[in-house]
C-alpha positions as CSV (number, residue, x, y, z in Angstrom):
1,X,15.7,10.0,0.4
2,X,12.0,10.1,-0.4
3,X,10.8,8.4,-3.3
4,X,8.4,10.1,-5.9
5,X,4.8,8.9,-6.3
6,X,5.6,7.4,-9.7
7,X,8.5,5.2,-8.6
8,X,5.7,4.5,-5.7
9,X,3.4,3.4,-7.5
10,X,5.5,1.3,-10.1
11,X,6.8,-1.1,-6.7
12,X,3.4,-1.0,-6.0
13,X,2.6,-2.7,-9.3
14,X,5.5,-5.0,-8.7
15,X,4.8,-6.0,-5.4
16,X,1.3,-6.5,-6.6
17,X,1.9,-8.9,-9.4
18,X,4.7,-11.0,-7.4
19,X,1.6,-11.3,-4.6
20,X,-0.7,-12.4,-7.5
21,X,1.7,-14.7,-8.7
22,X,2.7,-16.1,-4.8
23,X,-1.5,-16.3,-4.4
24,X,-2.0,-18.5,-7.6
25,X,1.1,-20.5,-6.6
26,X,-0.1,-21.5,-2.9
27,X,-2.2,-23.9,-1.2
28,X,-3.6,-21.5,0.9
29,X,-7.4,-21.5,1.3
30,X,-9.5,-18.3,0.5
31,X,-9.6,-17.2,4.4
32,X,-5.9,-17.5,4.3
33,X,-5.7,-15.4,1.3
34,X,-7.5,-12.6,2.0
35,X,-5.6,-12.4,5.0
36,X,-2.6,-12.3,3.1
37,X,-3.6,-9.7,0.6
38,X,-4.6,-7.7,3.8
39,X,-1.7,-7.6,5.6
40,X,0.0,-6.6,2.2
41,X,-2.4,-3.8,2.0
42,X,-1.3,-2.8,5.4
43,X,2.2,-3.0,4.4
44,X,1.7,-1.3,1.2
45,X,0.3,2.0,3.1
46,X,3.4,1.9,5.5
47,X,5.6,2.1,2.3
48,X,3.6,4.9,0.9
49,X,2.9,6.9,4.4
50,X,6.8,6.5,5.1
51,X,7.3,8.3,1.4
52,X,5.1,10.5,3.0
53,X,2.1,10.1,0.4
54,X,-1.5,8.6,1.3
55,X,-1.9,5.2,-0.3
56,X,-5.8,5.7,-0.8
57,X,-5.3,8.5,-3.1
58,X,-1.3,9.0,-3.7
59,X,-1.3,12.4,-3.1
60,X,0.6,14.0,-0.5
61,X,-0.3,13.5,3.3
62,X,-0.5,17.1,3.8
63,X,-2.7,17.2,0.9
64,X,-4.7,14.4,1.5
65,X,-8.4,14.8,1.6
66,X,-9.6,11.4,2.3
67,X,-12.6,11.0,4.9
68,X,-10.8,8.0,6.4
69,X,-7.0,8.3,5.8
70,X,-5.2,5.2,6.2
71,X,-2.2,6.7,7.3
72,X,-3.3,10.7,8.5
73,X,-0.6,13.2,8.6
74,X,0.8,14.2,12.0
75,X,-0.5,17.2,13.4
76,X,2.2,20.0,14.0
């Protein structure tokens, strides 16, 4: 079953502070970092185009009005 935006959003937050936590924590160097928070960011709009909602602006992918979705809605 398909999530909501809020319960989106509120493992967004989550995932976001254990990543900020995990970041502070590590030896990694900046590069390393930022390649890390990327490939979060990645993940993150999987989670939220799977739930069917656009991570740029959490609204719905058939609503979305983005220029540049990150995840565009199929075309019937």
């Amino acid at each position: 079953m398909s999530q909501g935006i809020f319960e989106l959003l509120r493992a967004y937050h989550q995932s976001r502070e254990n990543i900020r936590l995990l970041i502070e924590m590590s030896p990694m160097t900046d590069y390393e970092r930022v390649g890390f928070i990327d490939a979060w960011q990645e993940e993150m709009a999987d989670f939220f185009a799977e739930h069917g909602y656009c991570f740029a602006c959490n609204k719905r992918l058939e609503r979305c009005t983005c220029d540049e979705p990150l995840r565009p809605a199929a075309s019937a």
